[in-house]
C-alpha positions as CSV (number, residue, x, y, z in Angstrom):
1,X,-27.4,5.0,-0.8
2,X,-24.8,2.3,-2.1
3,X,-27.2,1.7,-5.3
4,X,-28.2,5.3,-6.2
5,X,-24.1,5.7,-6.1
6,X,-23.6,2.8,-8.2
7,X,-26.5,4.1,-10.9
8,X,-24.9,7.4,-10.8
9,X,-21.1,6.0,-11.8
10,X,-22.6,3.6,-14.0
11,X,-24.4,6.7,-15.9
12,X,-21.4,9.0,-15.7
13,X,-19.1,6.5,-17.2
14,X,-21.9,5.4,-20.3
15,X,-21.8,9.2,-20.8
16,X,-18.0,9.7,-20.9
17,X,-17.4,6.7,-23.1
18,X,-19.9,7.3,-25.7
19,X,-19.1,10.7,-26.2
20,X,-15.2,10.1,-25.9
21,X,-15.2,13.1,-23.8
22,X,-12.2,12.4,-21.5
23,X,-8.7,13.3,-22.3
24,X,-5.0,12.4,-20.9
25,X,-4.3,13.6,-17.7
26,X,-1.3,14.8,-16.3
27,X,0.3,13.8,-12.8
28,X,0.0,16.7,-10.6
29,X,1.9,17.9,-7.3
30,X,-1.3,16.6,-5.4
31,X,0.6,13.0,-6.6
32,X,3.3,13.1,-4.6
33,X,3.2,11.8,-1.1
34,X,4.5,14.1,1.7
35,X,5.7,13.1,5.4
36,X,2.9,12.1,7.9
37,X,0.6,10.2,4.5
38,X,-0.7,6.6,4.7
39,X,-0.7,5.1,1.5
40,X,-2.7,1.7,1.3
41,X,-3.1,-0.8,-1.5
42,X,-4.8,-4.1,-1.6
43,X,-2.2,-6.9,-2.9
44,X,-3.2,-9.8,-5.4
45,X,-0.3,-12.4,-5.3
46,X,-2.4,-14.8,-7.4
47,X,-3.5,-12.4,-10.7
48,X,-5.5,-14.6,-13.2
49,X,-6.4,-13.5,-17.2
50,X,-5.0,-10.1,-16.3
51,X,-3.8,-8.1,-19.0
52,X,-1.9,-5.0,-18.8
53,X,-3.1,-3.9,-22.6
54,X,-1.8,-2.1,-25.3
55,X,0.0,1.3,-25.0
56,X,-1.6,4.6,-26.7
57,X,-4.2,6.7,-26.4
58,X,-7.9,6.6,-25.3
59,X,-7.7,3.2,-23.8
60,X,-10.0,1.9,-21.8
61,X,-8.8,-0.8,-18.6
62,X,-11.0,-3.5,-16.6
63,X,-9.3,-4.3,-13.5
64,X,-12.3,-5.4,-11.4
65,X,-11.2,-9.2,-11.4
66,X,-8.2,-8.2,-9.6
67,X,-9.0,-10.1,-5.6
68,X,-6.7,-8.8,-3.3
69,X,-5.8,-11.3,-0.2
70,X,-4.2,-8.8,2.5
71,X,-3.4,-4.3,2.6
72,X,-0.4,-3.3,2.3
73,X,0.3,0.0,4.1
74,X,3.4,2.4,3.4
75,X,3.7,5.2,6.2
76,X,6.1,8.1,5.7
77,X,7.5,9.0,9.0
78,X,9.5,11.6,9.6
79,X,13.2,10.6,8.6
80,X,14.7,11.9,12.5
81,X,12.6,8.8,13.8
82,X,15.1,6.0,12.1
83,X,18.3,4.7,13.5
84,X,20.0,5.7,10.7
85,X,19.2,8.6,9.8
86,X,22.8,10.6,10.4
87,X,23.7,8.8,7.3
88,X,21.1,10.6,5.0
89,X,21.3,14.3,6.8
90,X,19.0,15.0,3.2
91,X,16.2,12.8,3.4
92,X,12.8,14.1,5.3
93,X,11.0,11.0,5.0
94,X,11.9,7.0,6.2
95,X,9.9,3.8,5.4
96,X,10.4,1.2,8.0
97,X,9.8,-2.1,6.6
98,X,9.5,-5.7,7.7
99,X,12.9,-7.3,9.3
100,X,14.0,-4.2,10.7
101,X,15.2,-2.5,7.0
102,X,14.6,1.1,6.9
103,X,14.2,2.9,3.9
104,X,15.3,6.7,3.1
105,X,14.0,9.3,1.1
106,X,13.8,13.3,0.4
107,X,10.0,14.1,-0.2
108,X,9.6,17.1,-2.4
109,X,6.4,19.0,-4.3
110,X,7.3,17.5,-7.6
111,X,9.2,14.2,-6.9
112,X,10.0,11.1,-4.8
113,X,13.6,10.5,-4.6
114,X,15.1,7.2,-2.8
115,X,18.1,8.0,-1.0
116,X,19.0,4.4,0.5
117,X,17.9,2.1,2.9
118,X,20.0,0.7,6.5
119,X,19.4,-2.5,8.3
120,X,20.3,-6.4,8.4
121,X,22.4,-7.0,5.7
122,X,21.5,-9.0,2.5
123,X,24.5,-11.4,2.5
124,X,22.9,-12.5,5.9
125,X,26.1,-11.9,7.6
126,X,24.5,-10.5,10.5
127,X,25.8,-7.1,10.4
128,X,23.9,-3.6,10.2
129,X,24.5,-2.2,6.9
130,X,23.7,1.8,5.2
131,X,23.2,1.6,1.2
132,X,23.2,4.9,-0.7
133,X,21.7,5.0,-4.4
134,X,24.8,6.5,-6.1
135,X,23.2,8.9,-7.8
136,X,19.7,9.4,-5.8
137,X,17.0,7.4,-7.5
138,X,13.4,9.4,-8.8
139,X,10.7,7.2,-8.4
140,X,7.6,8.9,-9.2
141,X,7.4,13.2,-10.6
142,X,4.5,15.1,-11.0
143,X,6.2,16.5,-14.5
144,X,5.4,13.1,-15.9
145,X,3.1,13.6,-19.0
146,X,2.3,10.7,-21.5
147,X,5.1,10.9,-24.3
148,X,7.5,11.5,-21.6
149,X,10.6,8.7,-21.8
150,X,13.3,8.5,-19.2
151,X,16.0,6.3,-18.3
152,X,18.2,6.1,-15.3
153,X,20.8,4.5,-13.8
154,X,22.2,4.4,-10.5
155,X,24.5,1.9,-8.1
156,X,23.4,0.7,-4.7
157,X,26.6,0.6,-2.3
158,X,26.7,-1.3,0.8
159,X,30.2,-0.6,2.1
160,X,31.0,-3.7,4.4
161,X,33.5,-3.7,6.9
162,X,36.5,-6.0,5.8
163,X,37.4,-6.9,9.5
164,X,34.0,-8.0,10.1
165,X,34.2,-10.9,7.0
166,X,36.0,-14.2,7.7
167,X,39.5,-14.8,7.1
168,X,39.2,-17.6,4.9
169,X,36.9,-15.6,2.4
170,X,40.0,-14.6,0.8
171,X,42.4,-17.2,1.6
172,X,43.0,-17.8,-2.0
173,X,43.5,-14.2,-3.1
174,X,47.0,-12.5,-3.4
175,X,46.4,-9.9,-1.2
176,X,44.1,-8.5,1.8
177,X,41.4,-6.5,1.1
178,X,41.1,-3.2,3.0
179,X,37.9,-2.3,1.7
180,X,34.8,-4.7,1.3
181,X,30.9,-3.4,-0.9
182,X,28.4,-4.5,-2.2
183,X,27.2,-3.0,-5.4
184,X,23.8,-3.2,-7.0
185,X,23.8,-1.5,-10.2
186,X,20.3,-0.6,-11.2
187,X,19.3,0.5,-14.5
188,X,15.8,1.6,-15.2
189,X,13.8,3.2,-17.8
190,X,10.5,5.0,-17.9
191,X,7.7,5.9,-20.0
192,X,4.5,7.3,-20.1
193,X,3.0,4.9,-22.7
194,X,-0.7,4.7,-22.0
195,X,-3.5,7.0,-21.0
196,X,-7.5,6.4,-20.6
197,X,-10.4,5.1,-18.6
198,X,-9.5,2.6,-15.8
199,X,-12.5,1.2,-14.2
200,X,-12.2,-0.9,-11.1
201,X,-15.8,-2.4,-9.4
202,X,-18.1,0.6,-9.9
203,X,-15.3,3.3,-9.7
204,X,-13.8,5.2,-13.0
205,X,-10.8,6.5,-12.9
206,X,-9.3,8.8,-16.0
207,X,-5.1,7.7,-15.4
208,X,-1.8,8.0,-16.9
209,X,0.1,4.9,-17.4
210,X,3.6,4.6,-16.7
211,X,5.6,1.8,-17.8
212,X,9.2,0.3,-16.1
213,X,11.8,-1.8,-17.0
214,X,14.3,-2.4,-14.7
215,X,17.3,-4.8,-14.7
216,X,19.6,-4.7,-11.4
217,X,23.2,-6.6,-11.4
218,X,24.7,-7.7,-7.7
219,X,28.3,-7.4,-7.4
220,X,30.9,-7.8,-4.8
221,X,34.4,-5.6,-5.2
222,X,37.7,-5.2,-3.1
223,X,40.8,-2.8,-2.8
224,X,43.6,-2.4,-1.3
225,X,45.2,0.7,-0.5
226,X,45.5,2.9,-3.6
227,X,44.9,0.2,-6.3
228,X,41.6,0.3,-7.8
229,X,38.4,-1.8,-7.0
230,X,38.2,-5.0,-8.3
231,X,35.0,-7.0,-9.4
232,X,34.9,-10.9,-7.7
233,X,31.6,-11.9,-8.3
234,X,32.2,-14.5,-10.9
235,X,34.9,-15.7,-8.4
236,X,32.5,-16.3,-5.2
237,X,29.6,-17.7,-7.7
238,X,27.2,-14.7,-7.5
239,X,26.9,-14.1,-10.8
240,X,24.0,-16.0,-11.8
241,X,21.7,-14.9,-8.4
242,X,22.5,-11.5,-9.0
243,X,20.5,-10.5,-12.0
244,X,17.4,-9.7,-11.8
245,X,14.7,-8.0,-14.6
246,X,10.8,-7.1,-14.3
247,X,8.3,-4.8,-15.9
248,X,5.9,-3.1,-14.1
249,X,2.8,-0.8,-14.9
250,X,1.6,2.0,-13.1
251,X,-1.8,3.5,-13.4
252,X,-1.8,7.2,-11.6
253,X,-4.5,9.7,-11.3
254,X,-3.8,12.6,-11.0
255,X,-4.4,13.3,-7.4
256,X,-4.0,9.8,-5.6
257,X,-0.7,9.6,-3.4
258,X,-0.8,6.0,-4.8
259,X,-1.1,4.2,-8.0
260,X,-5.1,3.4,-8.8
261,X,-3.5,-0.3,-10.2
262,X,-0.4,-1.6,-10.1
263,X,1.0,-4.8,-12.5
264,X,4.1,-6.4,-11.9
265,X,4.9,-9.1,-14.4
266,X,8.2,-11.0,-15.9
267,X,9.8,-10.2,-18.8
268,X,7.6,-12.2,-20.9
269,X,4.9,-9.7,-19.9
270,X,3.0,-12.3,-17.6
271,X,2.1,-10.6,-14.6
272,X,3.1,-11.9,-11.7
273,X,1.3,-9.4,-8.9
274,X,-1.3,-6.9,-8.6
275,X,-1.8,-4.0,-6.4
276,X,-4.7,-2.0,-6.2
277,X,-6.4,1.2,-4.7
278,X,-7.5,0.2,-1.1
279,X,-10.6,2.5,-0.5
280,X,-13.8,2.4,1.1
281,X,-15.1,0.4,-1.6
282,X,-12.2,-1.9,-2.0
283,X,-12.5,-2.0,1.9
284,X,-15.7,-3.9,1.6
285,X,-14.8,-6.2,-0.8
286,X,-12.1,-7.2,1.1
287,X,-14.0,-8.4,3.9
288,X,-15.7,-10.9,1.5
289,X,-12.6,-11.7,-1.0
290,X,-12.0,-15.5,0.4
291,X,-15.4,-16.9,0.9
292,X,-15.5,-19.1,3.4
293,X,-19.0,-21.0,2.3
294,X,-18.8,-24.3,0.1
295,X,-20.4,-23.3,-3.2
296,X,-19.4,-21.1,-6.3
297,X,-18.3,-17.5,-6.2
298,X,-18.4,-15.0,-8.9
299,X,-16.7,-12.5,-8.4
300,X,-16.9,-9.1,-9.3
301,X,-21.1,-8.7,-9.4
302,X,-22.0,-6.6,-11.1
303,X,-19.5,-7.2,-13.6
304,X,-18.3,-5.8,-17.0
305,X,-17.9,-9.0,-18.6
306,X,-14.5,-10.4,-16.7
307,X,-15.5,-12.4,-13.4
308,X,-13.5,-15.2,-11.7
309,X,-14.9,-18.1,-10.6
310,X,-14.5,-19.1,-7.0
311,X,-15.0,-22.6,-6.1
312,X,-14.6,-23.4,-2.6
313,X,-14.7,-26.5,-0.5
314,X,-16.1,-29.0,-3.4
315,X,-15.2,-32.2,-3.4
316,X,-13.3,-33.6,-6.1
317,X,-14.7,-34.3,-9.2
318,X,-16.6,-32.6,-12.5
319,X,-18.4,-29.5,-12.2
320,X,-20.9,-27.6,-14.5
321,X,-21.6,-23.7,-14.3
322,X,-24.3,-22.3,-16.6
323,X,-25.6,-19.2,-16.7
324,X,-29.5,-18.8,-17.5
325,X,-31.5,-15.5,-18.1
326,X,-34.2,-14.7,-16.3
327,X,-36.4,-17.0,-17.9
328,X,-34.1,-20.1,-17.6
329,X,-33.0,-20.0,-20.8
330,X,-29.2,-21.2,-21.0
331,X,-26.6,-19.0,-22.5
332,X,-23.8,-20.0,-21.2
333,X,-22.1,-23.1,-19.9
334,X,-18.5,-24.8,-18.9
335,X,-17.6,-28.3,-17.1
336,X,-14.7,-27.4,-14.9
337,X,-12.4,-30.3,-12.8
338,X,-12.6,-28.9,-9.2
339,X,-10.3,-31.1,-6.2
340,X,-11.2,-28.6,-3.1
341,X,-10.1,-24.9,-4.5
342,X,-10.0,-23.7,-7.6
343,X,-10.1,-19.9,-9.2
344,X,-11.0,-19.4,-13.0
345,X,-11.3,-16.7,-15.1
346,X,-13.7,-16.7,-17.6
347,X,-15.4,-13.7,-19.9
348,X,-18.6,-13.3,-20.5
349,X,-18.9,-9.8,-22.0
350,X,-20.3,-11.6,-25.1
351,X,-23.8,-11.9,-23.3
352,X,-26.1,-8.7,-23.4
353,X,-26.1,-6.2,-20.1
354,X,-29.0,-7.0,-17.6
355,X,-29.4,-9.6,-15.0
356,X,-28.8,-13.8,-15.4
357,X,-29.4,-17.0,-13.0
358,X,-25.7,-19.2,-12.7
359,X,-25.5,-22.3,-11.1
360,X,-22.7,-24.9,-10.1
361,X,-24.1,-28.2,-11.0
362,X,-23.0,-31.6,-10.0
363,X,-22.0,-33.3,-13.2
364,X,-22.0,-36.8,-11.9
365,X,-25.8,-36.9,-11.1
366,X,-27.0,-33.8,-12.9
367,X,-27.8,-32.0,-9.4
368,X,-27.9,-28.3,-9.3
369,X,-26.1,-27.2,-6.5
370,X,-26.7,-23.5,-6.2
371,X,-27.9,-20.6,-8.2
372,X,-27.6,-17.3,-7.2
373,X,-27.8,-13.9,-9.5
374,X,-25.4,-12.2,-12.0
375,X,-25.5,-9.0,-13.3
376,X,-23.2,-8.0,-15.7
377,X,-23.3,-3.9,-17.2
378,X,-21.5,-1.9,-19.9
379,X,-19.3,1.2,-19.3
């Protein structure tokens, strides 16, 4: 069943791609999670020789390299099942997440909106603190169309209880503070600068992508009475470890709750994590992502052309991998230095759709470990 499926995608996506007969989506209502949904996503910390590629039109995205190491699982709850939830009377969804943080948010038919999130503090000061996003902060809409551009900017306030704080914090100041925040001011912009033909494994998915920049700025500020707040950051040394900038890209269908890929990278553009569809394909691939044998690994098979190269468990020296057709005949081959573990990527789209022979060979005495089969096919 698993192979007539696979020869059906494979033909469906040869047929959209020669006769460029898909178009740009749009994001639709469908998108947008609603209380009670599970959203999964497997998570690559360790991306390698991925590329988030160019914005425009008709563009066409490999991601089946990406090897995700655990699931991550978002659950919206119902927001009346939080600790905090007095402090957001208009949220109707809550996010608990790891260390006891809970996160707030008001789930509509068009449009995620973050209202703030409650717990443990992030000073580390041991008290139970509620930040509001000052305005509300939109993180996905279903109006989104490609063209679309937005940018946004919002403050994160943790008000902090001045009586809770030591006395010496502000031994050197002039005066007492009555009033204590923390303020995390978050500016972000949006837009829809890609749209096309993601494959993933032997799945096709026609998605919108949406590109982020966000910077965010940590600040502490004080008053007193009626006197205006007052900025100390640059006093207590914060400055530096309170910037923070990334990019990320996100590749939505039009009726997934969750993004089909999502790329996270520096400002340089290198990309620093992957997330990635978690379904019952993705499933099974997860239960064979780390291989446990000593050997080689190629990974995806079948393949478009991008595969990583798994070596497990080989002691340390020089290794060869070639890759033979079916008659033996070589048409690839790389030496690699291996101590252990190691994870390349390496492309071979250059070599002609069908099936090959690779094998990990012992470069000190010419041995061939393994061989095993590669197939490699064209969208």
């Amino acid at each position: 069943m698993k192979v007539r499926l696979f020869f059906i995608n494979l033909l469906t996506i040869v047929s959209l791609v020669a006769t460029a007969g898909y178009s740009q989506i749009a994001l639709s209502p469908a998108s947008i999670p609603q209380v009670g949904d599970t959203l999964r996503q497997m998570v690559d910390n360790m991306p390698v020789g991925v590329d988030a590629g160019q914005p425009g039109a008709d563009q066409v995205w490999d991601f089946s390299a990406l090897q995700g190491m655990f699931v991550l699982e978002t659950i919206f709850k119902n927001s009346r099942e939080g600790k905090s939830s007095d402090y957001f009377p208009s949220a109707n969804a809550v996010i608990f997440l790891t260390g006891g943080i809970e996160n707030y948010f008001t789930l509509t038919g068009n449009e995620v909106r973050e209202l703030g999130v409650a717990g443990t503090d992030p000073l580390n000061l041991n008290l139970d603190l509620v930040g509001k996003f000052v305005p509300p902060l939109a993180s996905k809409k279903a109006t989104m169309r490609y063209g679309d551009k937005e940018e946004k900017s919002t403050s994160l306030v943790f008000p902090i209880p001045a009586s809770t704080l030591p006395d010496t914090l502000f031994a050197d100041f002039p005066f007492t503070p009555d009033s204590v925040r923390l303020r995390v001011q978050i500016d972000r912009e949006e837009v829809a600068d890609a749209w096309g033909l993601l494959l993933f494994r032997e799945q096709m998915f026609e998605v919108l992508r949406v590109k982020r920049v966000e910077k965010s700025v940590s600040r502490i500020d004080i008053k007193s009475g009626f006197f205006p707040w007052i900025d100390i950051s640059d006093l207590l040394g914060i400055d530096e470890l309170g910037n923070q900038s990334s990019i990320s890209y996100f590749y939505y269908d039009e009726s997934h709750k969750e993004p089909i890929v999502t790329l996270t990278a520096d400002m340089d553009n290198n990309i620093q994590r992957a997330e990635y569809i978690y379904n019952e394909l993705t499933a099974a691939d997860f239960m064979t992502s780390i291989p446990q044998e000593k050997g080689l690994h190629v990974y995806p098979n079948p393949t478009y052309g991008l595969v990583a190269l798994n070596f497990v468990g080989l002691d340390p020296g020089r290794y060869r991998v070639r890759i033979m057709n079916i008659l033996g005949v070589s048409n690839w081959e790389e030496k690699f230095e291996v101590d252990g573990y190691k994870r390349v990527m390496v492309d071979v789209s250059h070599l002609e759709p069908g099936t090959y022979l690779y094998s990990l060979i012992d470069d000190r005495n010419n041995n061939i470990m393994l061989t095993k089969r590669l197939i490699i096919v064209r969208p």
